[in-house]
N, C-alpha and C positions, 0 to 999 in steps of 0.2 A: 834637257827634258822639260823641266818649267816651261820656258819659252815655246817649248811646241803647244803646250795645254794652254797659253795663256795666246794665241794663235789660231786656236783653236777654237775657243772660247768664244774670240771677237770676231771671228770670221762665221762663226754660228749666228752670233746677234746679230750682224748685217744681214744675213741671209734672211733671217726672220722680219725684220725691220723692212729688206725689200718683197719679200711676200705679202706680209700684212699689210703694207703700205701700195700695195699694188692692186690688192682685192678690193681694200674696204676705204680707199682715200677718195674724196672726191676733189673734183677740179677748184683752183682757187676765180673765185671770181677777179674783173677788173679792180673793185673797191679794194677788195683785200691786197692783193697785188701792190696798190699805190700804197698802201698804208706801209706794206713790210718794205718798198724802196724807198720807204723817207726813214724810217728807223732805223733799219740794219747798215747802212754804211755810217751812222754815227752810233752803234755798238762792236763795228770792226776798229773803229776809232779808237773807239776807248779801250777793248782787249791789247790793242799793238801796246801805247802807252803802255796802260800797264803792265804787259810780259815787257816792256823796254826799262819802265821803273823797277822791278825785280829783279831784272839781268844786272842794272847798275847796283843794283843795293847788295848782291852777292858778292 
């Protein structure tokens, strides 16, 4: 029963997140654009390491 409410819960919050994010977002320009593909694959970097340095340390 937990599991269905906690299911529920996050399935609510996407739905909200793709509404409000669909009304009131506006388009990203080019600039911004280059700025998030030079940062985000060396923040996918560092999350793996880390989830890979806690998987060993457990």
């Amino acid at each position: 029963m937990i599991l269905l409410i906690i299911l529920s819960c996050v399935f609510a919050a996407v739905a909200l997140m793709v509404f409000f994010g669909e009304r009131y977002a506006k388009p990203m320009d080019n600039e911004q654009q280059k700025k998030y593909a030079k940062i985000l694959p060396l923040l996918v970097f560092i999350v793996l390491i880390g989830s890979l340095i806690k998987m060993l340390m457990s």
